[in-house]
N, C-alpha and C positions, 0 to 999 in steps of 0.2 A: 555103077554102084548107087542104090537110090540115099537120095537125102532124104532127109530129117523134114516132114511137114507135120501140122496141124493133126491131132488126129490119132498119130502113130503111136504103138507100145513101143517106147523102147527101155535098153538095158544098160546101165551105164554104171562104169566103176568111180567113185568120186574122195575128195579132198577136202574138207571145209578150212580154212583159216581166217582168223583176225588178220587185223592189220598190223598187229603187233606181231605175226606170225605164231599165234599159236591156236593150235587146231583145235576145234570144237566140235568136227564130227569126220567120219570116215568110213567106209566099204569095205577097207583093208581085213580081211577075213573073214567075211561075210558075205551071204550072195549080190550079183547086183544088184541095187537098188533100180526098182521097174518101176514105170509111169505113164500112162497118156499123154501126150502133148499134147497145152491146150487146154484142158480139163479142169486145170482148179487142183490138179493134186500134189503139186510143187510150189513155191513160192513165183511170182509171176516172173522176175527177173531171170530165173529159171530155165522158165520154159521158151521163155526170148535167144536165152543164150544156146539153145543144142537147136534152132530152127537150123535148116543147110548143112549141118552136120555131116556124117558117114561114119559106118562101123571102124573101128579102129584108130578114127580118129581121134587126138588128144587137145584139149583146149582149155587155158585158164582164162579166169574172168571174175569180174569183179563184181558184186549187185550193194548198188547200194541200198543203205537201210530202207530208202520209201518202197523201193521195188522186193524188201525182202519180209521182215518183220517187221516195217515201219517206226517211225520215233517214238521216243519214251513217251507217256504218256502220265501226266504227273495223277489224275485222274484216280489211276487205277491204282496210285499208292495211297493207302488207307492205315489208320490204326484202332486196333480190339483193344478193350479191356485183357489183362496177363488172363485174368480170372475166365475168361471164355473159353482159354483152348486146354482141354484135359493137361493138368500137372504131368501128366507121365508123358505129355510129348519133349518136354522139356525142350522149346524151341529156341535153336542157336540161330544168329548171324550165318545166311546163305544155303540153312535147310528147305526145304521145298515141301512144301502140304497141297493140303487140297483144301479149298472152302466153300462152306457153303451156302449156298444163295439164298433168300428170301422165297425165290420161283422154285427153290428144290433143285436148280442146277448146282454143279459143281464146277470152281474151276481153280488150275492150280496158281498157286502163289507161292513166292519165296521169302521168307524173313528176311529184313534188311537193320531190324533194330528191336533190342528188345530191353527196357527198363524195366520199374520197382510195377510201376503201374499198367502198362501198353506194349504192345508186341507192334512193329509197324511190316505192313506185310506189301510187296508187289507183287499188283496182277497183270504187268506186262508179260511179256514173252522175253526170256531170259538174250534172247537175242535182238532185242529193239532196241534201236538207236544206231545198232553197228553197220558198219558195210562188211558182206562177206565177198570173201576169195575163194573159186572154186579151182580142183585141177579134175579135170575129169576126163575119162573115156570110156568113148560108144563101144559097148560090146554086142546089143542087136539093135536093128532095128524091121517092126513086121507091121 
């Protein structure tokens, strides 16, 4: 049965968790989630962990934050004016927008505080700083 290299499509049913145990993402009812090994199109820790693998095979593992979403980044936490963001978004504590860049890109952020005058908003990735637990199994590999 061939292993898992560099390279390969494969197909894999997965589990995300905290370390607190609670789950932040999952396959469970979904098609497998597919990918190139390799390629940049998974987190690195990732694609580290299904190298050697085999179809059917089941594997938990742990990736911590540098190899996942990396540390927080205090940088990308910022505060607006309240008066910037349309009244009708009415932004709570842990909603998710989009903002928008100077360059005309976008990108998403989360509210993390919002008073009389300032909304404070994070443009981390809602998963930085954490270490994830994956359970996952190879269903192909081509």
């Amino acid at each position: 049965m061939k292993e898992i290299a560099e390279n390969d499509t494969i197909a894999l049913h997965y589990k995300g968790t905290l370390n607190n145990g609670e789950l932040f993402d999952s396959s469970e009812g979904r098609d497998p989630l597919q990918f190139e090994v390799g390629t940049g199109q998974v987190i690195p820790g990732f694609d580290k962990a299904v190298i050697g693998m085999k179809v059917e095979e089941n594997k938990v593992f742990t990736i911590p934050a540098d190899e996942a979403y990396g540390q927080m980044n205090e940088e990308l936490i910022y505060q607006v004016p309240k008066n910037a963001i349309p009244e009708s978004l009415n932004p709570t504590p842990g909603q998710r927008l989009v903002s928008n860049l100077e360059d005309g890109r976008q990108i998403p952020v989360t509210v993390t505080e919002v008073t009389e005058e300032s909304i404070t908003l994070d443009a981390n990735h809602p998963l930085a700083g954490k270490d994830l637990t994956f359970d996952i199994t190879i269903v192909s590999v081509d």
